[in-house]
C-alpha positions as CSV (number, residue, x, y, z in Angstrom):
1,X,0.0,0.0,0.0
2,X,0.9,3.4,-0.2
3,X,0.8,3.9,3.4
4,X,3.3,0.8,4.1
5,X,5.8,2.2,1.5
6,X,6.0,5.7,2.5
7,X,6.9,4.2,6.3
8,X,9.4,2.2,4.8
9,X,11.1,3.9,2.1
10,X,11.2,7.3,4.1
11,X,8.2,9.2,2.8
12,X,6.6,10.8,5.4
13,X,10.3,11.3,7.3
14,X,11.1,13.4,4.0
15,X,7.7,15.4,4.4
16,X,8.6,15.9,8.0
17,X,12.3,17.4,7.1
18,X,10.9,19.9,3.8
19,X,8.7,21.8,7.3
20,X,11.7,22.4,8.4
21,X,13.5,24.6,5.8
22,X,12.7,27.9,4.4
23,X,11.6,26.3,1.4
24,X,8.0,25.5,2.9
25,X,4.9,26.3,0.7
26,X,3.4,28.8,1.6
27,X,0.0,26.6,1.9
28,X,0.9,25.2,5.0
29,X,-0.7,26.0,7.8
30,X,1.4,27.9,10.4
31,X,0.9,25.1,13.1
32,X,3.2,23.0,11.6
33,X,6.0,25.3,12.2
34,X,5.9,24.6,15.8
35,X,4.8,20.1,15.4
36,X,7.8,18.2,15.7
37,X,9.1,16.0,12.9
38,X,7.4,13.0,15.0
39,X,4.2,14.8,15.3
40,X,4.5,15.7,11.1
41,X,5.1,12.1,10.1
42,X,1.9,11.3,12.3
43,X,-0.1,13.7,11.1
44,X,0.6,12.5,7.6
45,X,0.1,9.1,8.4
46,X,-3.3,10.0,9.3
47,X,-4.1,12.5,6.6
48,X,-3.6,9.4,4.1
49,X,-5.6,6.9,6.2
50,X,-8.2,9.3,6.2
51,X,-8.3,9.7,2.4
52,X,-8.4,6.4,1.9
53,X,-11.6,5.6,4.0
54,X,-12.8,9.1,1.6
55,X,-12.0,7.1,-1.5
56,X,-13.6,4.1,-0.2
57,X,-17.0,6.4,0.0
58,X,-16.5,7.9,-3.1
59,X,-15.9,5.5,-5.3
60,X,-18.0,3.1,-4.0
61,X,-22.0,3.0,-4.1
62,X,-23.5,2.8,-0.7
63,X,-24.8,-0.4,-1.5
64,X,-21.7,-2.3,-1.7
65,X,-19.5,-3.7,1.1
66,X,-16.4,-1.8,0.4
67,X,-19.1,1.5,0.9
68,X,-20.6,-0.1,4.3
69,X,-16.5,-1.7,5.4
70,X,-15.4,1.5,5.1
71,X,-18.5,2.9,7.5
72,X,-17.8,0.5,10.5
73,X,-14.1,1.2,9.8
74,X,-14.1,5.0,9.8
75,X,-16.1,4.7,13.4
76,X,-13.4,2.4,14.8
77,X,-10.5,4.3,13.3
78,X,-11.9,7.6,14.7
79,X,-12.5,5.8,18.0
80,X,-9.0,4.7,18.1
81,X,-7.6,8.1,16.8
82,X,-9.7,9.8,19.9
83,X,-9.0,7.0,22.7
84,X,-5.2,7.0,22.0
85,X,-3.8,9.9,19.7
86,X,-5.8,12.7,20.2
């Protein structure tokens, strides 16, 4: 998955080390500035679980299982999320 080889091959520890030069996009909100690189690499773990539970919605009817999977698992991720990150 995309997830598995951005852990592995550096990914998100790349996205974590761009915040911290001057050559930031301007996009970026100015809460990153003070995350740690831990934090970052979290936070984009997170952001790209969330978008794939988003694509499983939108690209999927609500009447198929991958539509109602991706239900139960959004309420358990955010459960999770809330009980042990946030």
């Amino acid at each position: 998955s995309t997830i598995m080889s951005k852990l592995e091959d550096g990914g998100y520890a790349e996205f974590a080390a761009m915040h911290n030069t001057n050559e930031r996009n301007d996009s970026v909100d100015n809460e990153v500035d003070s995350q740690t690189a831990m934090e970052r690499i979290l936070c984009g773990v997170i952001r790209d679980i969330n978008q794939v539970f988003h694509n499983c919605l939108v690209f999927n009817s609500e009447s198929t299982s991958f539509y109602r999977a991706a239900e139960v698992h959004i309420r358990k991720w955010e459960a999770y999320l809330n009980h042990f990150v946030i």
